[in-house]
SERO-4910 file (N, C-alpha, C, O; in steps of 0.05 Angstrom, whole numbers):
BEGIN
 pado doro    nc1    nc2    nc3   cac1   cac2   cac3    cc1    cc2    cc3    oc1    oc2    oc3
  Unk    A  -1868   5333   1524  -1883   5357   1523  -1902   5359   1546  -1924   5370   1544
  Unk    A  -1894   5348   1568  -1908   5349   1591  -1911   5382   1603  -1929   5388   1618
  Unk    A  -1895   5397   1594  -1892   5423   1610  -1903   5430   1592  -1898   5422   1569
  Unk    A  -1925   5452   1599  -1945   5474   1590  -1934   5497   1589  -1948   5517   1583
  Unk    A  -1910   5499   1594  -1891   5534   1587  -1874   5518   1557  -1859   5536   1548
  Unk    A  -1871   5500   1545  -1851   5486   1542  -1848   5517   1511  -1829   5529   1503
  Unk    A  -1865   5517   1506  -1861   5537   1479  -1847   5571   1491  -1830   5584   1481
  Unk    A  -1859   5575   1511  -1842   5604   1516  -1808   5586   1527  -1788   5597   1519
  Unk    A  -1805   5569   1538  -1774   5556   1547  -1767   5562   1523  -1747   5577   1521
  Unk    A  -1778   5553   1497  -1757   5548   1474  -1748   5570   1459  -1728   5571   1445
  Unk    A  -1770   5593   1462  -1771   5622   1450  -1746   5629   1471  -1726   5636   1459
  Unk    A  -1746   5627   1501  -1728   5639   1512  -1693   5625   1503  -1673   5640   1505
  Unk    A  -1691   5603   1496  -1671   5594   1490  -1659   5604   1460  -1635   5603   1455
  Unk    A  -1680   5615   1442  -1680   5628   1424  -1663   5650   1422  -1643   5655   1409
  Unk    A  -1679   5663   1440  -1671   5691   1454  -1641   5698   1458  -1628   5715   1445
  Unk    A  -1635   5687   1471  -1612   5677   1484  -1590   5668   1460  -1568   5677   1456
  Unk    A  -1598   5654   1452  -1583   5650   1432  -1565   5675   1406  -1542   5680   1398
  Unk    A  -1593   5681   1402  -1594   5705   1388  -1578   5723   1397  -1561   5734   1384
  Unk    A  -1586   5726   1432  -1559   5753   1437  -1578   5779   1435  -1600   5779   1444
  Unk    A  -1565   5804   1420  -1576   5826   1417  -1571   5825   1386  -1565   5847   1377
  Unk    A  -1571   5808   1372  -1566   5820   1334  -1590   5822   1332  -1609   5810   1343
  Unk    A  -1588   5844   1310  -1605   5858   1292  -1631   5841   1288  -1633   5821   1275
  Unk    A  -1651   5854   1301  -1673   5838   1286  -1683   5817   1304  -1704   5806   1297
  Unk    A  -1666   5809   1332  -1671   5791   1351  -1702   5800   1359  -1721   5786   1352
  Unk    A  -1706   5815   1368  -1742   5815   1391  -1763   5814   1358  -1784   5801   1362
  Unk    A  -1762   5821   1339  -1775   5820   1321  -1767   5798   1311  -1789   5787   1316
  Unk    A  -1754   5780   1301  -1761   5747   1297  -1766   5735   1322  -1777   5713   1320
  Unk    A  -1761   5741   1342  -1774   5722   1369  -1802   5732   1370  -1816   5717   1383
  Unk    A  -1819   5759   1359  -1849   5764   1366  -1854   5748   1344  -1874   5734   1347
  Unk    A  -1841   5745   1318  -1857   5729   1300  -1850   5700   1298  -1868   5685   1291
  Unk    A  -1828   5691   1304  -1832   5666   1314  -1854   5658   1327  -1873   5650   1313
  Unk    A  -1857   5661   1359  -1882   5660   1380  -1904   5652   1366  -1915   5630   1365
  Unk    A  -1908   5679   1352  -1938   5685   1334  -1942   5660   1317  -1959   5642   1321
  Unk    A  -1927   5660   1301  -1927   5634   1284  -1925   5607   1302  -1946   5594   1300
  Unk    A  -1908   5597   1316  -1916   5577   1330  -1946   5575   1334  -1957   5556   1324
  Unk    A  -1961   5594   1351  -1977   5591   1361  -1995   5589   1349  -2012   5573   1354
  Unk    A  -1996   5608   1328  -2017   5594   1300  -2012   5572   1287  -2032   5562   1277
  Unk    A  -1991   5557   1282  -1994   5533   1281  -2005   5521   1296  -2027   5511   1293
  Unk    A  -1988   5521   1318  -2004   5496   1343  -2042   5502   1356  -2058   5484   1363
  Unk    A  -2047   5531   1354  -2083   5529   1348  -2088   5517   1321  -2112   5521   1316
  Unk    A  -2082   5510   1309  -2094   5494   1280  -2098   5464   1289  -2114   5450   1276
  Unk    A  -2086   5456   1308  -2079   5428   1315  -2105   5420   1332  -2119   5435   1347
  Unk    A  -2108   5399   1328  -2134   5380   1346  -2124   5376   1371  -2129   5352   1373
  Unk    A  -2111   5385   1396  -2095   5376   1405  -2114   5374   1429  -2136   5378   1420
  Unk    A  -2116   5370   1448  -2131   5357   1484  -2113   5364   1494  -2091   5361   1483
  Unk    A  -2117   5376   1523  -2100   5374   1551  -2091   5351   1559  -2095   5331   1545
  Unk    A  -2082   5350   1578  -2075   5317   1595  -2096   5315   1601  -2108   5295   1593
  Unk    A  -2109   5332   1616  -2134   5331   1637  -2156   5315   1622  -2161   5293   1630
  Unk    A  -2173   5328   1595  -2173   5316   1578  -2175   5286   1568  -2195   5271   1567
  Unk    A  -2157   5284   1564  -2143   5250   1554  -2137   5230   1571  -2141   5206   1566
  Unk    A  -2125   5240   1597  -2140   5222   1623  -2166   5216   1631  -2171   5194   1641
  Unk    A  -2183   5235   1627  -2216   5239   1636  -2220   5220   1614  -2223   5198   1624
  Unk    A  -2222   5219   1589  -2227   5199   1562  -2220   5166   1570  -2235   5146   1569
  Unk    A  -2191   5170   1580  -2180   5144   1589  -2199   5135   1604  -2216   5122   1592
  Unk    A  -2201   5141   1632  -2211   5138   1647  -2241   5119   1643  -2250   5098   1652
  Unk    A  -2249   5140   1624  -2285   5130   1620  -2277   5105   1595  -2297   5091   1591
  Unk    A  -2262   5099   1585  -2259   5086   1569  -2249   5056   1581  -2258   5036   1572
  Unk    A  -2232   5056   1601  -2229   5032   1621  -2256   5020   1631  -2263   4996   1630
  Unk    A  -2271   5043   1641  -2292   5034   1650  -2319   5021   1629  -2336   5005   1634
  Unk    A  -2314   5033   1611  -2330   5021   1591  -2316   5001   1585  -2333   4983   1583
  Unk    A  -2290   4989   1579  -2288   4966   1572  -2296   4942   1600  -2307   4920   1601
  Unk    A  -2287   4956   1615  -2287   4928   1637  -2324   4925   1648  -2334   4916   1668
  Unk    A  -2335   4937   1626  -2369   4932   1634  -2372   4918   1610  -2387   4898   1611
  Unk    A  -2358   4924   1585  -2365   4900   1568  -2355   4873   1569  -2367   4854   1559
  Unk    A  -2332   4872   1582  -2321   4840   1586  -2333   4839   1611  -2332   4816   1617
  Unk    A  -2347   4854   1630  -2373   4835   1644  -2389   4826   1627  -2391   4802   1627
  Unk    A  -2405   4840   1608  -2429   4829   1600  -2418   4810   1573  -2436   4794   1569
  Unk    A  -2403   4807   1559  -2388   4791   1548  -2386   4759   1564  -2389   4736   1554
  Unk    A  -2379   4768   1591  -2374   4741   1607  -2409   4727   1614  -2413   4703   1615
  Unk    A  -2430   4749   1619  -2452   4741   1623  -2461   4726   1597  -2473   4705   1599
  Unk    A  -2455   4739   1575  -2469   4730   1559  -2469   4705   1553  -2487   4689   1550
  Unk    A  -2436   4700   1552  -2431   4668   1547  -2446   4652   1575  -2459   4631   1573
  Unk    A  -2440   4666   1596  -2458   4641   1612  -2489   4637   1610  -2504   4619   1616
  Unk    A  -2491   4666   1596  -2528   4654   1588  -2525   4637   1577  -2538   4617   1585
  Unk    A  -2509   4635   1555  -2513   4617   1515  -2511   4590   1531  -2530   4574   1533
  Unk    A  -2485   4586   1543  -2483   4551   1563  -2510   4550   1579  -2525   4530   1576
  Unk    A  -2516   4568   1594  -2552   4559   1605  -2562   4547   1581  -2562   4523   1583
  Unk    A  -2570   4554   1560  -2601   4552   1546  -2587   4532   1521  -2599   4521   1502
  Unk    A  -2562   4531   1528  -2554   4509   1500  -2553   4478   1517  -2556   4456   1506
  Unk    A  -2547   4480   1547  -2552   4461   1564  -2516   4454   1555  -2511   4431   1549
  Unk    A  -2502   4467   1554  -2471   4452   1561  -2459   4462   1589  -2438   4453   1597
***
């Protein structure tokens, strides 16, 4: 679901499908509709998003396994091993 059209592609394959019978552009406007009120109900993030999260989240780990690494070399200072 990398593609951001990916929901009108599938309506159009719908479409298509459908042909011209009875009733085709009126179950494809309510299809749409419905999809799309489902998928706004959803918690969902962009890529952009969930990369930017990633991102800061690498960086916060690799600051705690610095200070993780400091710490232990304090504890060996002051325990004298």
């Amino acid at each position: 679901m990398n593609d951001p059209n990916w929901l009108d592609k599938l309506l159009t394959d719908l479409r298509l499908q459908l042909g011209s019978a009875p009733g085709a552009d009126a179950l494809h406007a309510r299809l749409k509709a419905l999809l799309q009120a489902r998928l706004a109900r959803l918690d969902l993030v962009t890529r952009e998003e969930f990369d930017a999260q990633l991102a800061v989240l690498q960086r916060t780990r690799a600051k705690l396994d610095a200070l993780e690494k400091e710490l232990e070399a304090l504890r060996q200072t002051t325990t004298g091993e």
